[in-house]
C-alpha positions in Angstrom: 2.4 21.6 0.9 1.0 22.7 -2.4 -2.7 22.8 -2.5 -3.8 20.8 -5.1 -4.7 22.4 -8.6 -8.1 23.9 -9.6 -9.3 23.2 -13.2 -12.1 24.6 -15.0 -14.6 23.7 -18.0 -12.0 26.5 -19.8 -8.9 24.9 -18.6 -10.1 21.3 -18.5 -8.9 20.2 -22.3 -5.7 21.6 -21.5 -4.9 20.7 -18.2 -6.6 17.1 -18.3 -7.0 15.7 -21.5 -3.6 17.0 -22.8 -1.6 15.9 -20.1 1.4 13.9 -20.5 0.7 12.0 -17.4 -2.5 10.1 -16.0 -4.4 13.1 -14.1 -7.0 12.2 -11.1 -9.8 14.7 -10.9 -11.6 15.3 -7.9 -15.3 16.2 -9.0 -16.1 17.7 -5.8 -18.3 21.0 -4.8 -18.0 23.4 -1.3 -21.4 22.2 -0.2 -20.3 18.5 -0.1 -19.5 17.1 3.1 -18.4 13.9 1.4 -16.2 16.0 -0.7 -14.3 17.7 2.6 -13.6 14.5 3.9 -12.0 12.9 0.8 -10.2 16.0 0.1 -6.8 15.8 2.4 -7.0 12.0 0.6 -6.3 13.5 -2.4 -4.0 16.1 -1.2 -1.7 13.1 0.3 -2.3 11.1 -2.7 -0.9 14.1 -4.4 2.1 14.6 -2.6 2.8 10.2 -2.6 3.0 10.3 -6.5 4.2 14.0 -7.4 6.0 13.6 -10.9 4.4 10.2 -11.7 0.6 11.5 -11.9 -1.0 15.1 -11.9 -3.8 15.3 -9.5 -6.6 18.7 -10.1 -9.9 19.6 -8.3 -13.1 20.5 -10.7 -15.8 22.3 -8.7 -18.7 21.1 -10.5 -21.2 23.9 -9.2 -18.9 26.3 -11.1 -18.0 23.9 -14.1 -21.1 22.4 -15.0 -20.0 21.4 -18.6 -17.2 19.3 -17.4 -19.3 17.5 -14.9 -22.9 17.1 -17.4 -19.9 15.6 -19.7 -18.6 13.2 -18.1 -22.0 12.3 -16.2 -20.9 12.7 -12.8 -24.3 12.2 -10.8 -23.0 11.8 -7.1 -20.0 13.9 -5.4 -17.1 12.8 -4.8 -16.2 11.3 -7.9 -12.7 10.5 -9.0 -11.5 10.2 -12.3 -8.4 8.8 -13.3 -7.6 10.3 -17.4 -4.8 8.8 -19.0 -4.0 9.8 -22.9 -7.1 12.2 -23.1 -9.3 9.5 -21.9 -11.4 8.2 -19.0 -9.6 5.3 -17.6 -11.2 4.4 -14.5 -13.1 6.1 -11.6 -13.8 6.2 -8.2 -17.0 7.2 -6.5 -17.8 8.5 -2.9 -15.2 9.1 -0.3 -12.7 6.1 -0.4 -10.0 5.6 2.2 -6.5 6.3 0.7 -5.5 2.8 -0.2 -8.3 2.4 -2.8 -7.5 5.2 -4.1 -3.7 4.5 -4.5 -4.4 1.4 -5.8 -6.6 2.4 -8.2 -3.8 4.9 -9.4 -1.2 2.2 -9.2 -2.7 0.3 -12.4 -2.5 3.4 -14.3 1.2 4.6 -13.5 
């Protein structure tokens, strides 16, 4: 199982904005307990829709740009990016389905 990718406020551009298919970030942080739960969600989610939609962890303690950016106030957020933009997000620790439905519109 490949553990899903890190990005960074130096990698973000590249990896996120530039990708060629929607990406979900997971805003997320080690302290978060929120975060921990949500995080084999994502992993799955991952797995379920490898080749249709790139899925990347942002550790906003670390990347603070990224996250002051994008105004991510509460953790867990996911964000779905789709043609360098912000298409749609999901906040707090959502059960899989939402997620995957959320996904689903941008695929």
């Amino acid at each position: 199982m490949a553990a899903t990718a890190q990005v960074t406020d130096a990698s973000f551009k590249e990896e996120v904005l530039e990708s060629d298919v929607p990406v979900l970030v997971d805003f997320w942080a080690p302290w978060c307990g929120p975060c921990r739960m949500v995080a084999p969600v994502v992993d799955e989610i991952s797995q379920q829709y490898e080749g249709q939609v790139k899925v990347v962890k942002l550790n906003t303690d670390e990347n603070p740009n990224v996250a002051s950016q994008y105004g991510i106030r509460s953790i867990p957020t996911l964000m779905i990016f789709k043609g360098g933009q912000r298409v749609d997000m999901v906040v707090g620790a959502v059960p899989k389905t939402t997620l995957a439905n959320t996904l689903e519109k941008y695929i």
